[in-house]
N, C-alpha and C positions, 0 to 999 in steps of 0.2 A: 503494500500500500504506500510507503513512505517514499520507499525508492522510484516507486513509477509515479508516483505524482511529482518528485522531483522534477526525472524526467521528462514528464511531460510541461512542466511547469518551464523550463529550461527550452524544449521546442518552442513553446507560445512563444518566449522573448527574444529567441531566434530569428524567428520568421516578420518578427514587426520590422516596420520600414524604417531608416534611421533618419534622423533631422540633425539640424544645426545647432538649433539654439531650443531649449523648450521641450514639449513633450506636449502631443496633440491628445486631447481627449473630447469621446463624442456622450453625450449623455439621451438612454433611450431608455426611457419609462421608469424615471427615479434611479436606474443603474448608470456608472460609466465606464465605458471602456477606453483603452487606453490602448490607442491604434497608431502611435508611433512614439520612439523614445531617442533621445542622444546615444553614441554609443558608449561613454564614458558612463552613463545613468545606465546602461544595459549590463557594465562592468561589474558598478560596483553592487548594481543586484544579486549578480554571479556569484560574487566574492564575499558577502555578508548574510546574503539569506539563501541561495540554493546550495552552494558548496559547503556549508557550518553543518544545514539539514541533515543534506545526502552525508556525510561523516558520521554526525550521530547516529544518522540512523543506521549505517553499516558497522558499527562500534556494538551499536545495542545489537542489534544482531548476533555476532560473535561472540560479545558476552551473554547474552541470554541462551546462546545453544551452549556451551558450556556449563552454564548453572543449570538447565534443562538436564541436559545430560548427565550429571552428577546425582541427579535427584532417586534418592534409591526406592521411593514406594512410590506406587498409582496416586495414593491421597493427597503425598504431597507435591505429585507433580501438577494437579488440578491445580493446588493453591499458591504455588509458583507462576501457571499458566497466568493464573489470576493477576499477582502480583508482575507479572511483567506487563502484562495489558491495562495496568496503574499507570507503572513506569512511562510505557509507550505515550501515555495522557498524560499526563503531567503537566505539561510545557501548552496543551489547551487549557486543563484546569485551572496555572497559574496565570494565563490569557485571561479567563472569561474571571476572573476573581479579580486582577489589578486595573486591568484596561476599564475608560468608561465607557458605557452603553453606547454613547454618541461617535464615541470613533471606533468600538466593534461594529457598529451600524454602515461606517461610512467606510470601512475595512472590507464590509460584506458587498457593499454595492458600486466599490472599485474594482475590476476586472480586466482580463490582461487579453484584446481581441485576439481571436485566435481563427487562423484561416479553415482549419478544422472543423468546428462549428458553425461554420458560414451556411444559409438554410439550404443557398443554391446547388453548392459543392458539395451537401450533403443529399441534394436530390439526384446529382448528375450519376453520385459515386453509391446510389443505394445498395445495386446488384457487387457491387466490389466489400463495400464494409463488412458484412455481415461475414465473410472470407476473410478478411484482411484479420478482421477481431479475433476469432478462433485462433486463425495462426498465430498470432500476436501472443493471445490467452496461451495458446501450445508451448510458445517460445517460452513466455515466461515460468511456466510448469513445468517443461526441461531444465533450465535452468536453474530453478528454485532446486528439485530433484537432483541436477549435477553438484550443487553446493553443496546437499545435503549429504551426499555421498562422499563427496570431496573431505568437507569436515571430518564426517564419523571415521574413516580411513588414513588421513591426511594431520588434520590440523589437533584433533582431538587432543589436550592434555590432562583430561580427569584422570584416565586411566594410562599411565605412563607405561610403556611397550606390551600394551594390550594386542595379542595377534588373534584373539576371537577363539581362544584353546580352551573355555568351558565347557564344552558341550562334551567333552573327554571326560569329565569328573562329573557330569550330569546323568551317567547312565544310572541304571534299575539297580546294580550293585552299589554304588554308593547312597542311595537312597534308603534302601532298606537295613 
């Protein structure tokens, strides 16, 4: 969720047109969009709120599969689940507690135009999206699944030179 809205967040700012001086904003039905920026204002968006995100959010990751993976009963992997999906919030809840109402308001109804969105380019491009998503959805479920694998194999250090040799000491004779 964090990473691809990153990313997508990082395309919109991409694709907008650049200007000299200023930054064009059109405003349609109480919302405004914001359909062209300097590229210095593009930079330091990059550099202060998408790059700080995408980090965190690739940190918490890593460290949450680790403490995930450490977690030795079912019960308390729920309440781990739990507590990491706090963590994940946190950074809204301390938003929606310090921020005032009037500029969460005005936060919500600033928007970054995105040629993606456009009603035309989504009429032209109906028969393709509904394909492109899937794939997209596919890539990202490989991926997430490569990682996952990667980790448990690879990067894992709960279990220091674990080679997966239980199942040797889990037979019927040790059992009984």
């Amino acid at each position: 969720g964090e990473l691809r809205a990153c990313l997508r967040w990082m395309s919109d700012l991409h694709y907008l047109p650049s200007v000299e001086t200023g930054a064009n904003l059109v405003s349609i039905n109480e919302e405004c969009f914001i359909i062209s920026t300097r590229i210095r204002s593009r930079w330091i968006l990059y550099l202060a709120a998408i790059l700080p995100k995408f980090c965190i959010a690739g940190v918490v990751w890593y460290v949450g599969c680790r403490w995930l993976a450490s977690t030795p009963a079912f019960g308390d992997l729920i309440l781990n689940s739990c507590a990491l999906s706090f963590v994940m919030d946190v950074d809204e809840i301390i938003y929606a507690a310090l921020v005032p109402e009037s500029v969460r308001m005005q936060v919500e109804r600033t928007k970054v135009f995105s040629t993606r969105l456009c009603t035309k380019r989504l009429v032209e491009q109906w028969k393709v999206i509904p394909v492109k998503s899937f794939g997209t959805t596919l890539l990202h479920l490989g991926f997430a699944m490569f990682l996952t694998w990667f980790y448990i194999f690879h990067w894992q250090s709960v279990l220091p030179a674990y080679r997966w040799d239980v199942s040797e000491h889990c037979t019927d004779e040790y059992l009984a």
